[in-house]
NUMAR-751282 format. One record per residue: residue number from 1; chain; z, y, x of N, C-alpha, C, O, CB in turn. Coordinates in steps of 0.05 Angstrom, whole numbers, padded with zeros to 5 digits. Each point is the difference from the previous one (the first is absolute). Last residue first. Glycine has a CB too. Layout:
BEGIN
+-----+-------+--------+--------+--------+--------+---------+--------+--------+--------+--------+--------+--------+--------+--------+---------+--------+
:  nr : kette :    nup : nnorth :  neast :   caup : canorth : caeast :    cup : cnorth :  ceast :    oup : onorth :  oeast :   cbup : cbnorth : cbeast :
+-----+-------+--------+--------+--------+--------+---------+--------+--------+--------+--------+--------+--------+--------+--------+---------+--------+
: NUM :     A :      Z :      Y :      X :      Z :       Y :      X :      Z :      Y :      X :      Z :      Y :      X :      Z :       Y :      X :
...
+-----+-------+--------+--------+--------+--------+---------+--------+--------+--------+--------+--------+--------+--------+--------+---------+--------+
REM end
This chain:
BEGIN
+-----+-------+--------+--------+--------+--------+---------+--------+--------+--------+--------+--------+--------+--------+--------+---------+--------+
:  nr : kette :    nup : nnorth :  neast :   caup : canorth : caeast :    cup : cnorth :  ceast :    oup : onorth :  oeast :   cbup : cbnorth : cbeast :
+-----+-------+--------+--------+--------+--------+---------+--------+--------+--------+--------+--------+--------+--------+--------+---------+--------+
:  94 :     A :  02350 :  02636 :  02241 : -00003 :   00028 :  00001 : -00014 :  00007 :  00028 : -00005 :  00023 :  00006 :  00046 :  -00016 : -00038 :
:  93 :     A :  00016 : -00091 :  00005 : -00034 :  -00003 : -00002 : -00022 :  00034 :  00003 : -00024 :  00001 :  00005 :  00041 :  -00050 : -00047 :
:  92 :     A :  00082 :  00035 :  00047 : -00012 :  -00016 :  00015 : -00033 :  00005 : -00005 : -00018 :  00009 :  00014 :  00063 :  -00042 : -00015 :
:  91 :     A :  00011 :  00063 : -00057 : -00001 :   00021 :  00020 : -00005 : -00017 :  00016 :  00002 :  00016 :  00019 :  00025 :   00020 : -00028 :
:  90 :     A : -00028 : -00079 : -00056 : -00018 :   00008 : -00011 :  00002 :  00023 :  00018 : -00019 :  00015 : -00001 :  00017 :  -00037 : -00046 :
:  89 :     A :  00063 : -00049 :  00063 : -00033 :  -00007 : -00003 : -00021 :  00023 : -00004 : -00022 : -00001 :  00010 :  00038 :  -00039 : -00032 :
:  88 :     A :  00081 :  00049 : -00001 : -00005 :   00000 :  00038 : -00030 : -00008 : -00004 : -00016 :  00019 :  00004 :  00067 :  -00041 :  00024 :
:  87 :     A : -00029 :  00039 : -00109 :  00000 :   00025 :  00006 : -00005 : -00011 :  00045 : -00013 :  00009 :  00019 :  00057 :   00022 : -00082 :
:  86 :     A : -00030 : -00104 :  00004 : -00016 :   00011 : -00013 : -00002 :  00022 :  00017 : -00016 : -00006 :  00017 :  00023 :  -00013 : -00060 :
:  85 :     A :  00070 : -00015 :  00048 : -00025 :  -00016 :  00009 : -00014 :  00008 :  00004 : -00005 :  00003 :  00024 :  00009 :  -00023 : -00038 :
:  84 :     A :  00060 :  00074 : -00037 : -00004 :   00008 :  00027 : -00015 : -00024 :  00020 : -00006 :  00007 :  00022 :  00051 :   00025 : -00030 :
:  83 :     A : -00029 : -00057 : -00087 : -00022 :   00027 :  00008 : -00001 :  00009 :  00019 : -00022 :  00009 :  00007 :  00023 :   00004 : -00037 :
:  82 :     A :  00019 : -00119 :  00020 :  00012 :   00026 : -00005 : -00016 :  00028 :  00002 : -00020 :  00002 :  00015 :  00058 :  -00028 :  00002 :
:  81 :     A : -00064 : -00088 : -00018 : -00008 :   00034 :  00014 :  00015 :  00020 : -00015 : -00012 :  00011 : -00018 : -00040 :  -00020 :  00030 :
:  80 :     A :  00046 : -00079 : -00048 : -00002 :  -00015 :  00026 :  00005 :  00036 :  00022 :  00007 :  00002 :  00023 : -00052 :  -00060 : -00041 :
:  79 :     A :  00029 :  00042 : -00086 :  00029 :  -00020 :  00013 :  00000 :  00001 :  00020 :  00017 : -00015 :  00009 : -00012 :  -00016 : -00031 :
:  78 :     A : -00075 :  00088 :  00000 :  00025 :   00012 : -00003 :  00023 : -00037 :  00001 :  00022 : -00001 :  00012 : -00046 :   00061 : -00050 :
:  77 :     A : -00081 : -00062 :  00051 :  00030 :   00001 :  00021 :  00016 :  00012 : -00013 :  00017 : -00003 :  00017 : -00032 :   00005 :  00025 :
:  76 :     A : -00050 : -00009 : -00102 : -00009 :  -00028 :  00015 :  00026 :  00001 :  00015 :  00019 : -00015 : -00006 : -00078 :   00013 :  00013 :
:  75 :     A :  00042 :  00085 : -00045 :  00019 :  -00025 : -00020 :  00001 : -00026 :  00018 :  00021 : -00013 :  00002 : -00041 :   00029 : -00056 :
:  74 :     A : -00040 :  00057 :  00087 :  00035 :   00004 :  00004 :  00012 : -00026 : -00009 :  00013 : -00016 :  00013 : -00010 :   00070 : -00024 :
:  73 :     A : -00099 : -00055 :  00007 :  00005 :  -00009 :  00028 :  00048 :  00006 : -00005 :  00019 : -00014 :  00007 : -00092 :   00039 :  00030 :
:  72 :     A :  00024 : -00003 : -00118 : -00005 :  -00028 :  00007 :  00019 : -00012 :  00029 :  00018 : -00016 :  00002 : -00071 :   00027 : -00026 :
:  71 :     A :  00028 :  00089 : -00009 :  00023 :  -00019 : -00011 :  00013 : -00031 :  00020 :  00018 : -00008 :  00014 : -00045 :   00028 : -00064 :
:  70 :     A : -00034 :  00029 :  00117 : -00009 :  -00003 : -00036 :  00030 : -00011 : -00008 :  00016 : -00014 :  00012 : -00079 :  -00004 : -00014 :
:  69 :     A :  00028 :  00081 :  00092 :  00026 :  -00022 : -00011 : -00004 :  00002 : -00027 :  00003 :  00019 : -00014 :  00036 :  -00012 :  00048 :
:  68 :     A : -00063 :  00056 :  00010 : -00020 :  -00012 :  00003 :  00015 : -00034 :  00003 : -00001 : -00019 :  00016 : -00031 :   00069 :  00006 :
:  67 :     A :  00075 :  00037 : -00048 : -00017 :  -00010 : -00011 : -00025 : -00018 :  00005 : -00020 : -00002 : -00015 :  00042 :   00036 :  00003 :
:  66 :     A :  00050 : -00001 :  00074 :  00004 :  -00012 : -00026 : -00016 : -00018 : -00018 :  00001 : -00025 : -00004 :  00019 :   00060 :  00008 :
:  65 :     A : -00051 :  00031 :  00065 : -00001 :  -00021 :  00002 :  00021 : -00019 : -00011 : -00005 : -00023 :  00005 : -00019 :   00042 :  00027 :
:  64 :     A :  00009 :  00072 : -00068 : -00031 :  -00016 :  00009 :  00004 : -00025 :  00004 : -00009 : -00016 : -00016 : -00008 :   00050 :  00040 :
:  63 :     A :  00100 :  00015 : -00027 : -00007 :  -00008 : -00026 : -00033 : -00012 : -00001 : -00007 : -00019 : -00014 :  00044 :   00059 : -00005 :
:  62 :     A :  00003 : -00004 :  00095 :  00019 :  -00030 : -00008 : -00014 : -00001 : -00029 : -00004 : -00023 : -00009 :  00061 :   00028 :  00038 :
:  61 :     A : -00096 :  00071 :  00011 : -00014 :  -00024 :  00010 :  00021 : -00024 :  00005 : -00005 : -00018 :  00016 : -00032 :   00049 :  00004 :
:  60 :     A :  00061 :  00051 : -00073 : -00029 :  -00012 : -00001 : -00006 : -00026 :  00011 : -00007 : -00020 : -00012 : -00006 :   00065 :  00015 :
:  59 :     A :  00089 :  00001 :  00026 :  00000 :  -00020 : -00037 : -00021 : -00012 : -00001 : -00005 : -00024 :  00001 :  00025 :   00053 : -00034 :
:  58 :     A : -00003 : -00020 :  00137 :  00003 :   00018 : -00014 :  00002 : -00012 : -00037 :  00001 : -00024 : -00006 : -00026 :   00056 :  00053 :
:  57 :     A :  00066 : -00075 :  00055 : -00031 :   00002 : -00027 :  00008 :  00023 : -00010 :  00023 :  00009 :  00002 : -00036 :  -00058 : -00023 :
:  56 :     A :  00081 :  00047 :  00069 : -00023 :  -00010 :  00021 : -00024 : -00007 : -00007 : -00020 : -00001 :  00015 :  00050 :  -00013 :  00006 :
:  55 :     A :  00040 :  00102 : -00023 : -00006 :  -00032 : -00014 : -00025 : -00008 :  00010 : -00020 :  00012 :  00009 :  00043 :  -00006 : -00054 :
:  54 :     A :  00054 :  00041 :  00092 : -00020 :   00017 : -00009 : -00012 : -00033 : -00017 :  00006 : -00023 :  00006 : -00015 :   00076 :  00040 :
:  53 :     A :  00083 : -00037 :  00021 :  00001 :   00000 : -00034 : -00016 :  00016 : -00023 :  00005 :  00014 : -00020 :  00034 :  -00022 :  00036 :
:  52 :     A : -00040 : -00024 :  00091 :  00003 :   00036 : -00005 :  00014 :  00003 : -00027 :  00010 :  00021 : -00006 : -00056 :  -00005 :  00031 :
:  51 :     A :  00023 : -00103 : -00003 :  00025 :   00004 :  00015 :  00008 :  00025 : -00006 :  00023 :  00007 : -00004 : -00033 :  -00036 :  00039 :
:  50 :     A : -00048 : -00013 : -00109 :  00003 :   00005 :  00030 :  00019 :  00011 :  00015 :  00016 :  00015 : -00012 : -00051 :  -00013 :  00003 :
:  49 :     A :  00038 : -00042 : -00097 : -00016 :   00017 :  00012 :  00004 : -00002 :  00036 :  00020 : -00013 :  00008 : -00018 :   00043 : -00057 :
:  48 :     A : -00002 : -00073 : -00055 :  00001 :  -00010 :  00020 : -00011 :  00020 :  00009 : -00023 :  00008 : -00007 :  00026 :  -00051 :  00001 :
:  47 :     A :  00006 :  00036 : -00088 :  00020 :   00008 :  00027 :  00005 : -00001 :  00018 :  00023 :  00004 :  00007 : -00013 :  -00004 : -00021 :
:  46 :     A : -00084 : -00027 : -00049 :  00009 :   00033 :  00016 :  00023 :  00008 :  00007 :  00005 :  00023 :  00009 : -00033 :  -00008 : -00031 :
:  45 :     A :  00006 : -00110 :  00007 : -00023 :   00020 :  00014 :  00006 :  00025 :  00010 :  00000 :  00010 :  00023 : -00027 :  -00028 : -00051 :
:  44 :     A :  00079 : -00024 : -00039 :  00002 :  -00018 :  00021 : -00008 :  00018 :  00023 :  00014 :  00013 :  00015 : -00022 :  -00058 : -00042 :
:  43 :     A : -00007 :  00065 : -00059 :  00023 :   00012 :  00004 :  00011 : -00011 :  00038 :  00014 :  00011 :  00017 : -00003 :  -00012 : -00084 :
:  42 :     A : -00087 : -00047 :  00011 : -00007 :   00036 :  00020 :  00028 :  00017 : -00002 : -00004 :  00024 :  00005 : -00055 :  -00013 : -00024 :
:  41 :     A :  00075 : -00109 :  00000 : -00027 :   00004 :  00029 : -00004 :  00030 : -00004 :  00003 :  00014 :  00020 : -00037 :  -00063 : -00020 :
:  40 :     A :  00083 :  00035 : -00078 :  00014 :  -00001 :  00024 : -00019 : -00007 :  00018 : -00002 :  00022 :  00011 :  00042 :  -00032 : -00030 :
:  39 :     A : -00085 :  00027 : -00049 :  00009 :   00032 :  00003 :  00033 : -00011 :  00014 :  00017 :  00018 :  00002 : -00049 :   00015 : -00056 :
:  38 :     A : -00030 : -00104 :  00033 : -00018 :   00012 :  00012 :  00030 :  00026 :  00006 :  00009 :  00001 :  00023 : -00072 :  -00021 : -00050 :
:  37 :     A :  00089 : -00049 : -00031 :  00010 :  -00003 :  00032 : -00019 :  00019 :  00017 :  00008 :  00004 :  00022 :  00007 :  -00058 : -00027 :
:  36 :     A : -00011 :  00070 : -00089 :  00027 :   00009 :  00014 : -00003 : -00015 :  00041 :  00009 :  00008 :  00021 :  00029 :  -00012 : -00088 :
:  35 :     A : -00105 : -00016 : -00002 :  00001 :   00034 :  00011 :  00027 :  00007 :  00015 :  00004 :  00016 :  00018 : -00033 :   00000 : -00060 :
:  34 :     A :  00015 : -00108 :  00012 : -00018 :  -00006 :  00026 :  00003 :  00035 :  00005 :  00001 :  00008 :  00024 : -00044 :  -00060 : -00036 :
:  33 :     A :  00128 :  00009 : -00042 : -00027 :   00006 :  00003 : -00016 :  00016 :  00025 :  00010 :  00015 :  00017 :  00001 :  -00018 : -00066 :
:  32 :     A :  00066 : -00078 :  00052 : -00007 :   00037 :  00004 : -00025 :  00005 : -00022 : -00017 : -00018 : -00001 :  00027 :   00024 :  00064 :
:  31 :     A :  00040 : -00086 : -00038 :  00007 :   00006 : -00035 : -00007 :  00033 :  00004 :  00007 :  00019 : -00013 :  00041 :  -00060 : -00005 :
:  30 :     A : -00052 : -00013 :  00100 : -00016 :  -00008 : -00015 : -00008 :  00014 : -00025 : -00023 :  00003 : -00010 :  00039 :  -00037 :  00032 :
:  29 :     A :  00042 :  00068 :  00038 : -00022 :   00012 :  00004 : -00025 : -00021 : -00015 : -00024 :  00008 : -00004 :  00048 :   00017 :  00052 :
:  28 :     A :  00076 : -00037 : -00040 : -00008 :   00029 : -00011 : -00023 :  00001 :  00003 : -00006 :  00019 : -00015 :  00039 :   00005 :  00023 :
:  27 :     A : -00017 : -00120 :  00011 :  00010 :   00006 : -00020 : -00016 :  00026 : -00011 : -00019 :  00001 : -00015 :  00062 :  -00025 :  00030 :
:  26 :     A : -00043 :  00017 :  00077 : -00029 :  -00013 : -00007 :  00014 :  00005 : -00035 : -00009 :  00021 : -00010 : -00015 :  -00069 :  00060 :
:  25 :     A :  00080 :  00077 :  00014 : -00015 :   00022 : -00016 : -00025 : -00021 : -00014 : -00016 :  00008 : -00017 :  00028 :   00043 :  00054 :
:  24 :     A :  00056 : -00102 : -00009 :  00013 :   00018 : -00024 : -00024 :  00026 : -00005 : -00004 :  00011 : -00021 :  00064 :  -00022 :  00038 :
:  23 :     A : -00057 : -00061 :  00046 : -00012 :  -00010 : -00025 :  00002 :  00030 : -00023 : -00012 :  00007 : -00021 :  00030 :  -00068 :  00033 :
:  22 :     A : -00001 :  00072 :  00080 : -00023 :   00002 :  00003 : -00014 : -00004 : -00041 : -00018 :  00010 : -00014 :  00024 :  -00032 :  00084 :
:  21 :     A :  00083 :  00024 : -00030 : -00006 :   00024 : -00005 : -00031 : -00004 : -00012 : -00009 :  00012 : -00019 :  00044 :   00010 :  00058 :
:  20 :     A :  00010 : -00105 : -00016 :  00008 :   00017 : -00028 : -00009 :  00021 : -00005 : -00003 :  00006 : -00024 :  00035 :  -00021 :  00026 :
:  19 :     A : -00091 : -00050 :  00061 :  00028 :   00012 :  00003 :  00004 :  00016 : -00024 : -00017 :  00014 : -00010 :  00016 :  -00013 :  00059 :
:  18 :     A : -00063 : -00080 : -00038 :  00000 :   00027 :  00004 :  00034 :  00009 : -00005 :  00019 : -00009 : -00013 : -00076 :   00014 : -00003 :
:  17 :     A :  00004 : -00104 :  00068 :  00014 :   00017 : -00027 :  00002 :  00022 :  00002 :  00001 :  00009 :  00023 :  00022 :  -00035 : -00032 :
:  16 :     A : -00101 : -00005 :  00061 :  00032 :  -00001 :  00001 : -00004 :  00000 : -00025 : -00019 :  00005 : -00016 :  00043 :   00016 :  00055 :
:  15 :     A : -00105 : -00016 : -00016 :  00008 :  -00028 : -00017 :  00033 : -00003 :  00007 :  00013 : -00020 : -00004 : -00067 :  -00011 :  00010 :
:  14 :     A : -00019 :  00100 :  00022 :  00015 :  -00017 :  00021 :  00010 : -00029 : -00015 :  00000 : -00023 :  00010 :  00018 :   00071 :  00016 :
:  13 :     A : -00069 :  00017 : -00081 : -00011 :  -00001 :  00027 :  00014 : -00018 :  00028 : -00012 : -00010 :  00019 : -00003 :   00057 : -00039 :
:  12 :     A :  00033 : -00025 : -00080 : -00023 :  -00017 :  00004 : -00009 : -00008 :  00026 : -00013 : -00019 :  00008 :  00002 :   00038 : -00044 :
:  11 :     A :  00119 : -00016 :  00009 : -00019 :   00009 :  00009 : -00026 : -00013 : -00004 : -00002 : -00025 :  00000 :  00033 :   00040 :  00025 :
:  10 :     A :  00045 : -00044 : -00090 : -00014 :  -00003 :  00029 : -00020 :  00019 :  00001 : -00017 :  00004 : -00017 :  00024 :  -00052 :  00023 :
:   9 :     A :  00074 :  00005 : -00078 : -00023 :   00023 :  00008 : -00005 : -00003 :  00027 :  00017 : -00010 :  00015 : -00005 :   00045 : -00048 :
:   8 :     A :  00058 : -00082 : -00007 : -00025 :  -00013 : -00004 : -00014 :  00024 :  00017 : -00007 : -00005 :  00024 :  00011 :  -00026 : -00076 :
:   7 :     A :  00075 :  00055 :  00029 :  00006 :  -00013 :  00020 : -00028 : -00018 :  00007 : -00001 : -00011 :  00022 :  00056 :   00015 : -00034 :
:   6 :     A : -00047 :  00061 : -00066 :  00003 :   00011 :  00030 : -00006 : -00024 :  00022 : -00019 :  00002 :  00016 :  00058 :   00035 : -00034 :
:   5 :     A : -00021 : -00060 : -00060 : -00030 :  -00002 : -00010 : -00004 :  00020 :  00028 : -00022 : -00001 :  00012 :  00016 :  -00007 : -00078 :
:   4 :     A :  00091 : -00019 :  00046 : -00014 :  -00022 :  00006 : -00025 :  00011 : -00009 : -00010 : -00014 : -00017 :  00045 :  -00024 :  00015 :
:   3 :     A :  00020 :  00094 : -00009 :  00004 :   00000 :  00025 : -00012 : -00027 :  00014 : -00002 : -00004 :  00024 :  00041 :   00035 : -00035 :
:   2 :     A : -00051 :  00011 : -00086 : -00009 :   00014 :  00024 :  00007 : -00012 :  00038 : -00013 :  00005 :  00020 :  00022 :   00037 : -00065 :
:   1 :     A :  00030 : -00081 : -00038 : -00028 :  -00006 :  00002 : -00014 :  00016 :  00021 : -00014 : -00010 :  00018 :  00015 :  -00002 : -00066 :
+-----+-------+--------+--------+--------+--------+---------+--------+--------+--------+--------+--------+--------+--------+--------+---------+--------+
REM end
């Protein structure tokens, strides 16, 4: 059943099919709860550091702009946005 309910699935945005890796975290990250996927985006965040390996947000201000992300907006994409997604956007938007 999984592999015919895989083979249906489609990107929202391009309308490919998604690739096994892709279905498999949508699966882990559906059956996530919404705290566990917040504390992978800030595990995400703060390991991301600079060439010097100095970090490139600090907590505070991954945990500020985290939070400016309602439940709501995460649950909506977790089939669609892994936490390191999530984490490029949110040092994008910085």
């Amino acid at each position: 059943r999984v592999a015919a309910a895989w083979s249906r699935l489609k990107s929202p945005i391009t309308h490919e099919p998604l690739s096994l890796q892709r279905f498999l975290s949508v699966i882990i990250f559906f059956n996530m709860d919404i705290h566990e996927y917040r504390q992978l985006i800030l595990n995400e965040l703060l390991a991301r550091k600079t060439e010097k390996g100095e970090p490139i947000i600090s907590e505070l201000e991954a945990n500020n702009l985290l939070n400016e992300l309602t439940d709501e907006d995460l649950i909506m994409g977790m089939p669609f946005n892994e936490p390191k997604d999530i984490a490029d956007i949110i040092i994008q938007i910085k």
